[in-house]
C-alpha positions as CSV (number, residue, x, y, z in Angstrom):
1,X,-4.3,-0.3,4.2
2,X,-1.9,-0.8,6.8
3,X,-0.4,2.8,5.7
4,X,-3.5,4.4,6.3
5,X,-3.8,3.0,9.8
6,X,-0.3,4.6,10.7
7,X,-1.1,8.0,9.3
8,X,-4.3,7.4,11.2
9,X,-2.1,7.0,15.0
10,X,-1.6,10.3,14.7
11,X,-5.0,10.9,15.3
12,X,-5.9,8.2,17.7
13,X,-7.3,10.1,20.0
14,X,-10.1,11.7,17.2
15,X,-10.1,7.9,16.2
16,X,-11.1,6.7,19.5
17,X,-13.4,9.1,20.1
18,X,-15.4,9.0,17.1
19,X,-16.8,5.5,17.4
20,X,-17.3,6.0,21.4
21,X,-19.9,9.0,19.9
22,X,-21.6,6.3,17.1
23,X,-22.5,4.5,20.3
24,X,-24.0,7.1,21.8
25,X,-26.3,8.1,18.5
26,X,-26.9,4.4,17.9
27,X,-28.2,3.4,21.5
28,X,-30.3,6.3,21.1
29,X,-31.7,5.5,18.1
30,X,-32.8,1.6,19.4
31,X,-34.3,3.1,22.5
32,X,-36.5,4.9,20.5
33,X,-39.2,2.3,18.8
34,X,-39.1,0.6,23.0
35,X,-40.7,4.1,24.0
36,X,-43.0,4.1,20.5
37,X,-44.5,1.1,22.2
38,X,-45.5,2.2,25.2
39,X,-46.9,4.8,23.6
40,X,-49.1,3.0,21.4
41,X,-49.8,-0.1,23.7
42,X,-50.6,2.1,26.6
43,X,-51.0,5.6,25.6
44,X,-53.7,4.8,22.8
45,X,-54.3,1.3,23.5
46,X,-55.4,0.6,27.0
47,X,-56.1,4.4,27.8
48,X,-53.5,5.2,30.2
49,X,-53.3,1.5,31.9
50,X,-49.4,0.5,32.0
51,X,-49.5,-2.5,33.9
52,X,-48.7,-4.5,31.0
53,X,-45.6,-2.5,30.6
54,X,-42.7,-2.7,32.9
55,X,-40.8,-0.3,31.0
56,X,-43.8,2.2,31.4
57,X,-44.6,1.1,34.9
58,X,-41.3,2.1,36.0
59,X,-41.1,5.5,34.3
60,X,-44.5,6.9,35.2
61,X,-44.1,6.1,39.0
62,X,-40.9,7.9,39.1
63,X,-42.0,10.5,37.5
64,X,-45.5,11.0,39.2
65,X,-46.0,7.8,41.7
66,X,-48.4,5.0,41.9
67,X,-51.8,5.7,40.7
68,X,-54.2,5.8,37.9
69,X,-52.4,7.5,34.6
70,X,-53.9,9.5,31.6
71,X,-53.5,8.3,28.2
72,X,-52.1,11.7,27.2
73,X,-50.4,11.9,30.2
74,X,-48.4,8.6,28.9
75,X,-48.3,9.9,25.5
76,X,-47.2,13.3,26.3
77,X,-44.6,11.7,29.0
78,X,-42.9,9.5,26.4
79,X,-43.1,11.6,23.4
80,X,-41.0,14.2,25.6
81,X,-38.5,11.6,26.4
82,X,-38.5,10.2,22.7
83,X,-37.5,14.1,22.1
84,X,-34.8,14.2,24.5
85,X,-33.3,10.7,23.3
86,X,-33.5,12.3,19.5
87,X,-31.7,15.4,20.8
88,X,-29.2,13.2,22.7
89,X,-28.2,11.1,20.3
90,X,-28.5,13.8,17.2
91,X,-25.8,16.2,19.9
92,X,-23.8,12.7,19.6
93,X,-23.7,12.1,15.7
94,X,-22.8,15.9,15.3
95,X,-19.8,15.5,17.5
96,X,-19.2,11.7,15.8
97,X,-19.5,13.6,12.3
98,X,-17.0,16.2,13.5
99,X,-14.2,14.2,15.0
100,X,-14.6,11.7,11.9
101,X,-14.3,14.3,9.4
102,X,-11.0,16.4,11.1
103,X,-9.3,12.7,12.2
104,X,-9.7,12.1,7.9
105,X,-8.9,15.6,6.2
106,X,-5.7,15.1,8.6
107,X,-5.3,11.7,7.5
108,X,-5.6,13.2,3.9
109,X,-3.6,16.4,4.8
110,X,-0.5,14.2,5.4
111,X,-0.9,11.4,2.8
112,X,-1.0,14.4,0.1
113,X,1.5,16.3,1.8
114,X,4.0,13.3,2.0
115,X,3.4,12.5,-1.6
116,X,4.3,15.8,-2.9
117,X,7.2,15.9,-1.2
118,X,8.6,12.2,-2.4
119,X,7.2,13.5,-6.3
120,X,9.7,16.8,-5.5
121,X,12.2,14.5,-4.5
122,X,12.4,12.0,-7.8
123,X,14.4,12.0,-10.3
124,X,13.4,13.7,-13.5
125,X,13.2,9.9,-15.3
126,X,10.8,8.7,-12.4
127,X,8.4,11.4,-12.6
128,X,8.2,10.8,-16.2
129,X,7.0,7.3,-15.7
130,X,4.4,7.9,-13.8
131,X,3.3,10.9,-16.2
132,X,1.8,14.2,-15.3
133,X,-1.9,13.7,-15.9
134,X,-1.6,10.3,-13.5
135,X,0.2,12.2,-10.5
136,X,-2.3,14.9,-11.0
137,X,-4.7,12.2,-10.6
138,X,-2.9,10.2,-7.5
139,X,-2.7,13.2,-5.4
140,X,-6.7,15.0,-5.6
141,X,-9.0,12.0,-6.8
142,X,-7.3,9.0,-5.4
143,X,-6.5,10.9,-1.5
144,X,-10.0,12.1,-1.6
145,X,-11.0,8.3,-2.1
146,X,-8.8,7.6,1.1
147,X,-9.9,10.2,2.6
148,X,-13.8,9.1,2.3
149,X,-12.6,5.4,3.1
150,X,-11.2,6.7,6.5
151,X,-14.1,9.2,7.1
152,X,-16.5,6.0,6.6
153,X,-14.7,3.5,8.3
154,X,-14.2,5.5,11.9
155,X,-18.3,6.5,11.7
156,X,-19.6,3.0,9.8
157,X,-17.3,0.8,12.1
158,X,-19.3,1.0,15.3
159,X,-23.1,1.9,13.9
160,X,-23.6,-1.0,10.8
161,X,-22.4,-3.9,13.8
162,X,-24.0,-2.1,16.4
163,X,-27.1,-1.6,14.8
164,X,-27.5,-5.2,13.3
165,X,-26.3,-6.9,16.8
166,X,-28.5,-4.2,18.8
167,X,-31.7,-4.5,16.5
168,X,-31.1,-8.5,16.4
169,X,-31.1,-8.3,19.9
170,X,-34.2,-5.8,20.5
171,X,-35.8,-8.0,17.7
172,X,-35.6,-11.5,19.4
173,X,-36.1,-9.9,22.7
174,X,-39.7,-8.6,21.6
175,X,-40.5,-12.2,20.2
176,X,-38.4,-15.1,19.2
177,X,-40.5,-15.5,16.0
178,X,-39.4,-12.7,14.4
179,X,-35.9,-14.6,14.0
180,X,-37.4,-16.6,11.4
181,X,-37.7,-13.9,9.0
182,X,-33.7,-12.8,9.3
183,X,-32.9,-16.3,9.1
184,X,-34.4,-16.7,5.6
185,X,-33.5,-12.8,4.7
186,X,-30.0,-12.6,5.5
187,X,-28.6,-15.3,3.0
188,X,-30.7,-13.6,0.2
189,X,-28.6,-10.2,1.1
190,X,-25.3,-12.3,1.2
191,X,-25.5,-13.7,-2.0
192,X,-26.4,-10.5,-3.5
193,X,-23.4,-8.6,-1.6
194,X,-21.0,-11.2,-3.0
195,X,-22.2,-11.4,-6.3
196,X,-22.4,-7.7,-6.8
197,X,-19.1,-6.6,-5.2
198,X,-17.3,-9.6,-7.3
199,X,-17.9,-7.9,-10.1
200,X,-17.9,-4.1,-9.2
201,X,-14.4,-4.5,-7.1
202,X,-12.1,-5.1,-10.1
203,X,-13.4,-1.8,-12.3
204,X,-12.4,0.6,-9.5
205,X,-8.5,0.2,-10.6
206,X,-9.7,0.7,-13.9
207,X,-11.8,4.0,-13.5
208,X,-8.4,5.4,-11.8
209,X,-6.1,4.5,-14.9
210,X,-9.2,5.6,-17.6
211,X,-9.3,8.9,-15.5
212,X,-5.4,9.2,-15.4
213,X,-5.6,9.1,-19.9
214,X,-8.5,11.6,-19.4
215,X,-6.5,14.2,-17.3
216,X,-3.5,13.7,-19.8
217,X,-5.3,14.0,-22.6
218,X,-6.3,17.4,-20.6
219,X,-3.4,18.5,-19.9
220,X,-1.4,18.2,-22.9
221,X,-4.3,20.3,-24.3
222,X,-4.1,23.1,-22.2
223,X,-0.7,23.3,-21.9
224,X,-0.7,23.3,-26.4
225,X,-4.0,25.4,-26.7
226,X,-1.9,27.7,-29.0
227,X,-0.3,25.1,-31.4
228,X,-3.4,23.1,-31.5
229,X,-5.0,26.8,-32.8
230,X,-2.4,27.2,-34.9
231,X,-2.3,23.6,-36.5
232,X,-6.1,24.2,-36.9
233,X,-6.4,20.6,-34.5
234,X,-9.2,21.5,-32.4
235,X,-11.5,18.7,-33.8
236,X,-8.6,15.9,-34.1
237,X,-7.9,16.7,-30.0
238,X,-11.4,17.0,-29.3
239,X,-12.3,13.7,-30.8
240,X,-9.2,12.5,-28.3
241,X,-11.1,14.1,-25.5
242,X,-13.9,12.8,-26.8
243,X,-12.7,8.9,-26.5
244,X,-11.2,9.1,-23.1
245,X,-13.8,10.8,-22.1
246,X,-16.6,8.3,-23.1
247,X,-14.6,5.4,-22.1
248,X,-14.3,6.7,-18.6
249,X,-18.3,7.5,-18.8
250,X,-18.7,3.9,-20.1
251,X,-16.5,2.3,-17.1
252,X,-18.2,4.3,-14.4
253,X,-21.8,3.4,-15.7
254,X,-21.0,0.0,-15.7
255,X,-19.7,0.1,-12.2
256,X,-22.9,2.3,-11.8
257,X,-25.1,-0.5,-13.7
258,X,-24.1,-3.5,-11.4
259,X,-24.3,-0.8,-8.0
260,X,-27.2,-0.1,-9.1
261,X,-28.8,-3.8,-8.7
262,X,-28.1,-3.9,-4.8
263,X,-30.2,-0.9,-3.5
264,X,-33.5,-2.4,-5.5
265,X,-33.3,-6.2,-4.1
266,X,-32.1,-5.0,-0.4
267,X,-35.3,-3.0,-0.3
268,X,-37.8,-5.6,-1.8
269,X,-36.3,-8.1,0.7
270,X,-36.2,-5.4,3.8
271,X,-40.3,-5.0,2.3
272,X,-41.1,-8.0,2.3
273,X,-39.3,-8.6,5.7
274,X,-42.0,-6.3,7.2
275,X,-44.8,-7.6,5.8
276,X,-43.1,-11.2,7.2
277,X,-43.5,-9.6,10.5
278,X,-46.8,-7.9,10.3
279,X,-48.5,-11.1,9.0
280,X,-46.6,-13.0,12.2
281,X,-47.6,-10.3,14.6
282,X,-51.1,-10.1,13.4
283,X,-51.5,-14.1,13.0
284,X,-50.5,-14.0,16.9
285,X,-52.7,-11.5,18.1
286,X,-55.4,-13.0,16.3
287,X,-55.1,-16.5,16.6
288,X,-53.0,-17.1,20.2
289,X,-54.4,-15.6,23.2
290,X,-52.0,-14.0,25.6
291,X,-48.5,-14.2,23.8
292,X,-48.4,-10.5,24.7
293,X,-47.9,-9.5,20.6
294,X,-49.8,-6.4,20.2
295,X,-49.6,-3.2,17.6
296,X,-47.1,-1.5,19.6
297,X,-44.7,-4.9,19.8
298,X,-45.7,-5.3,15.7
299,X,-44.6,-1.2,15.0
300,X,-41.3,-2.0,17.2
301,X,-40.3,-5.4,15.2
302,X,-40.7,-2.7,12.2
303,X,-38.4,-0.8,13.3
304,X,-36.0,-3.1,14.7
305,X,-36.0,-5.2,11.1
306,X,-35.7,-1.9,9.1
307,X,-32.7,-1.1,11.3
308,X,-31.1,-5.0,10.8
309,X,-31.4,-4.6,7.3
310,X,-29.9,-0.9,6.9
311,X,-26.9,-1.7,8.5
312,X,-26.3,-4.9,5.9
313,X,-26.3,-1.8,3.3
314,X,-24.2,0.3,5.2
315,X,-22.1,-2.7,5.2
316,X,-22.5,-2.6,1.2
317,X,-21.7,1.0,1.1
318,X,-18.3,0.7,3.2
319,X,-17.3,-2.7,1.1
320,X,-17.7,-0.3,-2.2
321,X,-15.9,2.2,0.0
322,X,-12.9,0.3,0.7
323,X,-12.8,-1.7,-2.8
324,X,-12.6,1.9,-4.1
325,X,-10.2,3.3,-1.4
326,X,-7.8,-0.2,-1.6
327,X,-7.5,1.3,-5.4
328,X,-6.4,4.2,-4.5
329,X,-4.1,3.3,-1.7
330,X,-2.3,1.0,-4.2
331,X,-1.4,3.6,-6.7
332,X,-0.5,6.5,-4.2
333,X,1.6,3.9,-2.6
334,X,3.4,3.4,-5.7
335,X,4.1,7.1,-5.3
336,X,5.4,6.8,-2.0
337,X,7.3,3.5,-1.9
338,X,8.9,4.8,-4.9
339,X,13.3,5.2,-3.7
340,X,14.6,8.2,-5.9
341,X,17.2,6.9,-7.6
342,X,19.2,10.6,-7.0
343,X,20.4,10.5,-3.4
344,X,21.2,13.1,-1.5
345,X,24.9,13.0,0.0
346,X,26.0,15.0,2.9
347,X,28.9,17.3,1.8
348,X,27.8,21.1,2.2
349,X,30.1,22.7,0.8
350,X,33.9,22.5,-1.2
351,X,36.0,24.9,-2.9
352,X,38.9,24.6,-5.8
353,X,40.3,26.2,-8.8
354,X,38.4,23.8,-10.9
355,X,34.4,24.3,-11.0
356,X,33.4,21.6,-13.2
357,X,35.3,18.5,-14.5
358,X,34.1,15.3,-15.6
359,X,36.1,11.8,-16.5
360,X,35.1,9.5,-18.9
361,X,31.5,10.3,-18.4
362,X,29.6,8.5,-20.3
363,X,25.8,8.8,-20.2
364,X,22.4,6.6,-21.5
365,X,19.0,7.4,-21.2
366,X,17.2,4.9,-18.8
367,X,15.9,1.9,-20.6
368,X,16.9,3.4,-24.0
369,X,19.1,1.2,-26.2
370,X,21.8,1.8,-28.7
371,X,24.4,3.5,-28.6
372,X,25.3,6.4,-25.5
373,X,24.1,9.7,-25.8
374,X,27.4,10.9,-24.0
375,X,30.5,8.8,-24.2
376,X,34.4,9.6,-23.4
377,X,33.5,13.3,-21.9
378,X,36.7,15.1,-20.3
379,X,36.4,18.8,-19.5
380,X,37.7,20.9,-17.0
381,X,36.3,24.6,-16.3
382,X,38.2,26.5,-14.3
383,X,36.1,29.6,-12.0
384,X,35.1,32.6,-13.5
385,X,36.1,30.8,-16.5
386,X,32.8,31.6,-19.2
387,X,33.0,27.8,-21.1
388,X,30.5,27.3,-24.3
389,X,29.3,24.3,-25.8
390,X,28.0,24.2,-29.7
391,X,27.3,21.6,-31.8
392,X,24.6,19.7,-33.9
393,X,21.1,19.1,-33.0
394,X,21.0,16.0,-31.0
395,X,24.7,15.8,-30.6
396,X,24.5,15.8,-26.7
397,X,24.8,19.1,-25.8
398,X,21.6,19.5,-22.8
399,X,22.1,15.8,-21.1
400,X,25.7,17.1,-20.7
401,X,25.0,20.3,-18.6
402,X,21.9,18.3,-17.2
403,X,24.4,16.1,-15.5
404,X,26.0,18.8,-13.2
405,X,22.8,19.8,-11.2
406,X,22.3,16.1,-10.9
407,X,19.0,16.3,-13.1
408,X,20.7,12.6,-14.1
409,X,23.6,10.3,-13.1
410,X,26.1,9.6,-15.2
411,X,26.1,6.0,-16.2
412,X,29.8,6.3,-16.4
413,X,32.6,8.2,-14.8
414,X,32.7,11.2,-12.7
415,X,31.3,14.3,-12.6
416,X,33.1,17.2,-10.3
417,X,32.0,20.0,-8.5
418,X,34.6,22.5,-7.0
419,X,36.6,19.0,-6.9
420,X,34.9,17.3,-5.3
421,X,31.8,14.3,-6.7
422,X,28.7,15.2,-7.1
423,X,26.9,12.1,-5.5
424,X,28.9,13.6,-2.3
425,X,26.9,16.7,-2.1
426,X,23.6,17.8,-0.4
427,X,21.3,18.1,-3.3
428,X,20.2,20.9,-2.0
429,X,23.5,22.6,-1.6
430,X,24.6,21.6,-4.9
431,X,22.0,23.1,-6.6
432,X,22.3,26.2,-4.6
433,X,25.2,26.6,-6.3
434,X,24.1,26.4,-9.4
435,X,21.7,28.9,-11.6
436,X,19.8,27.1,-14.5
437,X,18.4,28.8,-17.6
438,X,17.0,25.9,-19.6
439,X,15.7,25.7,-22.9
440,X,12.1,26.2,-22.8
441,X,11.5,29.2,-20.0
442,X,9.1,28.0,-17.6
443,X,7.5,31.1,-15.5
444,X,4.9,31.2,-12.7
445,X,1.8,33.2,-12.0
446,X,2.2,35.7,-10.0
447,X,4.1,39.4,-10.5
448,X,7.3,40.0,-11.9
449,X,9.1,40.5,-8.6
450,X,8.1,37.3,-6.9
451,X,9.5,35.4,-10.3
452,X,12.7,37.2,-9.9
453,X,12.6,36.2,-6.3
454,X,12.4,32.5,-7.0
455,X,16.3,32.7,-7.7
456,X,16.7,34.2,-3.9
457,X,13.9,34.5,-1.3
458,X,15.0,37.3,0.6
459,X,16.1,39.3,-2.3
460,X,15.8,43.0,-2.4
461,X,14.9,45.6,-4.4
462,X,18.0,46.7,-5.5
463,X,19.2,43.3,-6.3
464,X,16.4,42.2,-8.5
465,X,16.9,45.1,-10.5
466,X,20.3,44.4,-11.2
467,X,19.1,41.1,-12.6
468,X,17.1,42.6,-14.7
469,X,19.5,45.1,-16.2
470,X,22.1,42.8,-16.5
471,X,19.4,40.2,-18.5
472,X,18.4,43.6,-20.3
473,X,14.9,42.9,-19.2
474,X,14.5,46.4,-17.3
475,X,13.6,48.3,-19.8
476,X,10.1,46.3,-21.0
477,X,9.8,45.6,-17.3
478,X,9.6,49.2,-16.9
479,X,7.5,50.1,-19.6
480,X,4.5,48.0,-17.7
481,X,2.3,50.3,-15.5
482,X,3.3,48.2,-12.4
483,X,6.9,47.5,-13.2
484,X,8.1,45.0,-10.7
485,X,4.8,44.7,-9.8
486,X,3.1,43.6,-12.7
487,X,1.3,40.5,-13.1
488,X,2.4,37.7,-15.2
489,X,0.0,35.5,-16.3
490,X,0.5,31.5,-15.8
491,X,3.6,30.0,-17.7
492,X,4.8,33.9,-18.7
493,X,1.3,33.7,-21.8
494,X,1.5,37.8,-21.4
495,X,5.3,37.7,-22.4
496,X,7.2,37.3,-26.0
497,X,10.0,34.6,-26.1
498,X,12.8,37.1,-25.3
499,X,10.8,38.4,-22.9
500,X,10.4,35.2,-21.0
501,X,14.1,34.3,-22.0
502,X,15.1,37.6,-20.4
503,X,13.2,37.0,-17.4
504,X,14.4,33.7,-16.9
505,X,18.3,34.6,-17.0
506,X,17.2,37.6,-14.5
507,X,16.0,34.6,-12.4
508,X,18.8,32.9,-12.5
509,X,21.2,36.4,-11.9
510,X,19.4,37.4,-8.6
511,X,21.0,34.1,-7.0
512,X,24.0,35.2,-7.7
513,X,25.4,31.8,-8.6
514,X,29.2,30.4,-8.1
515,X,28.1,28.5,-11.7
516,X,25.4,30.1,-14.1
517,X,24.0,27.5,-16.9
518,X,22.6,29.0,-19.7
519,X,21.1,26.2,-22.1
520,X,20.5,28.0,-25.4
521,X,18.5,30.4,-23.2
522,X,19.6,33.3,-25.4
523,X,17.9,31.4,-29.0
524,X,14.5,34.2,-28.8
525,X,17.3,37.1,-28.8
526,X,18.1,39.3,-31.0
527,X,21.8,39.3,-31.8
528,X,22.4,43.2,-30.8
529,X,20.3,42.2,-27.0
530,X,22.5,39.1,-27.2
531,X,25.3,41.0,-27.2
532,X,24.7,43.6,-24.8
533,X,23.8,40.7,-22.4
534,X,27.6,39.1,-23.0
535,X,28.9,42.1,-22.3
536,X,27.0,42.5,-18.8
537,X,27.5,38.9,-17.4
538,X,31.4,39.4,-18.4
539,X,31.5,42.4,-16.8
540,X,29.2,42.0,-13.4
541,X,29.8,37.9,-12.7
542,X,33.9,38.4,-13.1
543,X,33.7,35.3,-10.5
544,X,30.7,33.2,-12.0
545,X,31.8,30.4,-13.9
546,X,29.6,30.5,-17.4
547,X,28.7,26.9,-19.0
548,X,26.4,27.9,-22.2
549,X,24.7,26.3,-25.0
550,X,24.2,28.0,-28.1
551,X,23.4,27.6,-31.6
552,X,25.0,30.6,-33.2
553,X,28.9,30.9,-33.4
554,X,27.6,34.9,-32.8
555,X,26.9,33.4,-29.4
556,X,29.9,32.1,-28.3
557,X,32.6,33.2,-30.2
558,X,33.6,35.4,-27.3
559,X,33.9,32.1,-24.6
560,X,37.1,31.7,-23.3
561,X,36.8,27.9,-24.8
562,X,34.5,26.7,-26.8
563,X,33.9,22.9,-26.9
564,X,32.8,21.5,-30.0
565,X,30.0,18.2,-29.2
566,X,29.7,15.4,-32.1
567,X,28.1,12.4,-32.0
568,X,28.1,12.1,-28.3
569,X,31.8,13.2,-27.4
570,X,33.8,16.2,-27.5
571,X,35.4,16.5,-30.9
572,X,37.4,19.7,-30.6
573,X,38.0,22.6,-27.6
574,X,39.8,25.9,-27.5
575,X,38.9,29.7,-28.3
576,X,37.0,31.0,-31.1
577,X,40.1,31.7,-33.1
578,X,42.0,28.3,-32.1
579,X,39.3,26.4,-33.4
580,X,38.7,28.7,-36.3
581,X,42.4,27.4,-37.3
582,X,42.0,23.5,-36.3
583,X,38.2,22.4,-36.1
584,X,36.8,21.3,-39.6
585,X,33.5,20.6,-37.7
586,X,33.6,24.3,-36.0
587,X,34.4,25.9,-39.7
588,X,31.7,23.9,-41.2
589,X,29.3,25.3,-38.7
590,X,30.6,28.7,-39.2
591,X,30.4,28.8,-42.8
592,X,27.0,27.5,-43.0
593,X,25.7,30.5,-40.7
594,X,27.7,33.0,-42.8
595,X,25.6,31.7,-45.8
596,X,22.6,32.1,-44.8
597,X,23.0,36.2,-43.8
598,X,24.5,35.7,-40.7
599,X,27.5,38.2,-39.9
600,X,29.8,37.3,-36.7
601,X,30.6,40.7,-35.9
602,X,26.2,41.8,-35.2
């Protein structure tokens, strides 16, 4: 909580304000049943007589002098000024409302803001620990608890004491018997608060971690609506819907079940409270002469009780508020206690003859076991230099290249940028000099021209449709009715693979990157695009250094070195025609493709 109280300084002056305004509405709101009696007692009682009021005394000769009063002349009298009071103190809880609800949506506005940007700033590894579905989750449902929590606490913090020490007050100052029914209320409520909120408090955390599986289970099912169609799974996922669903429904009636208890007793005790009262009251008018009890004393002590007792639930409410809100606070400050384990260095910007190098690199997954993934890895790629990587399945080939943008640390050795170590660079400038075409192409909604502008901000015209033609994407871009303008629906759904693939690389190009990563970003290509696309990037990045991945010998046999990955380490390097001569490993591969149709010259 103490977090939340920080973010909340920044408001203080909202903060401050806010409760100052609950006092207002609140005062109001006890004056209120003290006019009621006059009213009554006077007004309709004694026919206009106020000399057993001092409260009415005082307020009809200032208003209209000594004499003899009316009885709608009191009634009228007070029922204007119970108006004015109402007004008052409704003009109050607006402005209370107002300044509570901008001091929390700030409050909120930060918290989610802050979070996002320490989620951008983790580590691929960390981010997959905490899972998609639960960060979803962390930053809407769980802030929006806060938020409530904060909203609550600066409106609840002055009116539930206020009210019960205000209406105790106005209670006992009306007649001290009245006490006796508080005193033998209030422990009833107690017992029932702690007995209730034991029970209720611990499920909160849980709710948050069942509706964490639910918006997985969401997720992954939106994201995989096609292969679930395809695999004809719509019942198996619904029935996984289906159970986090109803355990989440379960949890929350549960929670809802033992809430659910409190509301019921508080208002047979508050009931029988009044009746309490009314049977005092009456026994006292009836039975002692000249306590001054009368109806309009009795129809106060109402009041005054009801308020007493309202407050202890408003109490309830904000204890179920903050049980719910101390959930929430813990798991978004797992989020933003978390220390990326990437570090940004300082180092700007370097420049050498060698792009990329790595010693003895060796690399593990985090808390995977066995042996490395990466182990013994020495390369050096000189600029401009176009450098290709092949090899089998699972042989190492992406968490190599994902070591260079610093997606991971190497758990051993040194990976080298324009000569100089990574871990020294700005992240930000690091990156910025580096394009990335990954695997899987990963588009936004939005038209094709602000995708392309993703790689460069302030891009033109003229260079995004370079891009494209060097990515051979132009001409399908063009054959939309919009062209650059078309829109592309979320995750690139209106595009083929090559499309998308073509896209991405275009991405990348508009950058203009000192080092261009392509990580089998060319596999949804036709081997005639494929080659057109070779031909480009040679011929319009002559000062781009060129790390790729590929699968097909087709697609890198024009590298000027091709490293051959095995099992972890690199096995054999040198040109197509070099290794042609003295890499079993890189003939194997070759032959196998020529067997099955492939032809190296297509």
């Amino acid at each position: 909580m103490r977090r939340i109280f920080k973010y909340l300084k920044k408001y203080s002056l909202l903060a401050i304000i806010s409760p100052l305004l609950m006092i207002g509405e609140v005062t109001a709101d006890l004056c209120l049943p003290r006019l009621m009696t006059v009213i009554v007692d006077c007004g309709i009682g004694a026919g206009g007589d106020v000399s057993s009021s001092a409260l009415g005394r005082t307020v009809m000769r200032i208003l209209y002098g000594e004499g003899q009063y009316t009885s709608m002349q009191v009634i009228i009298t007070f029922g204007v000024l119970m108006l004015l009071i109402v007004l008052v103190g409704g003009f109050f809880g607006v402005l209370c409302a107002y300044t509570a609800a901008k001091a929390s949506q700030g409050v909120g506005d930060d918290i989610r803001r802050d979070a996002y940007a320490k989620v951008m700033s983790l580590s691929i590894e960390q981010t997959d620990k905490f899972t998609t579905g639960s960060l979803v989750t962390r930053m809407t449902n769980d802030i929006s608890m806060i938020i409530e929590f904060v909203e609550m606490f600066l409106r609840m913090l002055v009116r539930s004491p206020m009210f019960f020490i205000g209406g105790l007050i106005m209670l006992l100052s009306l007649d001290l018997s009245f006490g006796t029914v508080l005193l033998c209320a209030f422990p009833v409520m107690v017992i029932m608060l702690a007995l209730v909120l034991g029970r209720a408090v611990p499920m909160f955390s849980a709710i948050q971690k069942k509706l964490d599986r639910l918006n997985c289970v969401v997720q992954e099912n939106v994201t995989g609506a096609r292969v679930i169609k395809a695999y004809v799974k719509e019942d198996y996922e619904g029935e996984r819907f289906e159970a986090a669903n109803s355990d989440l429904r379960d949890t929350n009636i549960k929670v809802g079940r033992i809430m659910a208890v409190m509301n019921p007793v508080l208002t047979v005790v508050m009931n029988a409270a009044i009746i309490a009262v009314i049977y005092i009251g009456g026994w006292q008018i009836q039975n002692v002469g000249g306590t001054g009890m009368t109806a309009g004393t009795i129809m106060a002590a109402i009041t005054y009780i009801t308020q007493v007792i309202m407050s202890i639930m408003m109490v309830t409410m904000m204890f179920q508020s903050i049980s719910r809100a101390m959930a929430s606070v813990k798991r978004v400050n797992e989020i933003l206690d978390t220390k990326p384990v990437i570090t940004s260095g300082t180092l700007t910007d370097a420049s050498g003859d060698i792009a990329v190098s790595m010693k003895g690199v060796g690399f593990r997954y985090p808390d995977a076991t066995g042996r490395p993934v990466l182990h013994d890895i020495n390369i050096e790629v000189k600029k401009g230099e176009t450098f290709a990587i092949i090899g089998a399945t699972g042989s190492g080939k992406t968490s190599l290249v994902n070591l260079i943008p610093r997606f991971y640390d190497a758990t051993e050795g040194e990976v080298m940028v324009d000569g100089k170590p990574i871990a020294e660079y700005d992240l930000n400038a690091l990156r910025q000099k580096i394009a990335f075409v990954m695997q899987k192409s990963e588009l936004f909604s939005g038209t094709i021209a602000e995708n392309l502008r993703w790689g460069k901000e302030d891009a033109t015209d003229e260079e995004i449709q370079t891009a494209a033609r060097i990515a051979q994407a132009e001409s399908f871009v063009l054959s939309f009715n919009d062209g650059y303008d078309a829109y592309i629906a979320e995750k690139g759904a209106s595009l083929s693979g090559g499309q998308k693939q073509r896209m991405s690389i275009a991405r990348a190009l508009t950058r203009r990157p000192e080092i261009l990563i392509l990580d089998d970003a060319t596999s949804a290509l036709d081997l005639s695009t494929e080659g057109k696309l070779r031909a480009a990037l040679k011929e319009e990045l002559t000062e781009t250094t060129v790390i790729m991945i590929a699968q097909r010998i087709a697609s890198v046999k024009d590298a000027d070195r091709i490293a051959v990955i095995e099992n972890g380490t690199i096995k054999d390097c040198g040109s197509h025609d070099t290794l042609m001569r003295t890499s079993e490993t890189y003939r194997d591969i070759y032959n196998s493709q020529m067997k099955n149709g492939g032809s190296i010259n297509e």
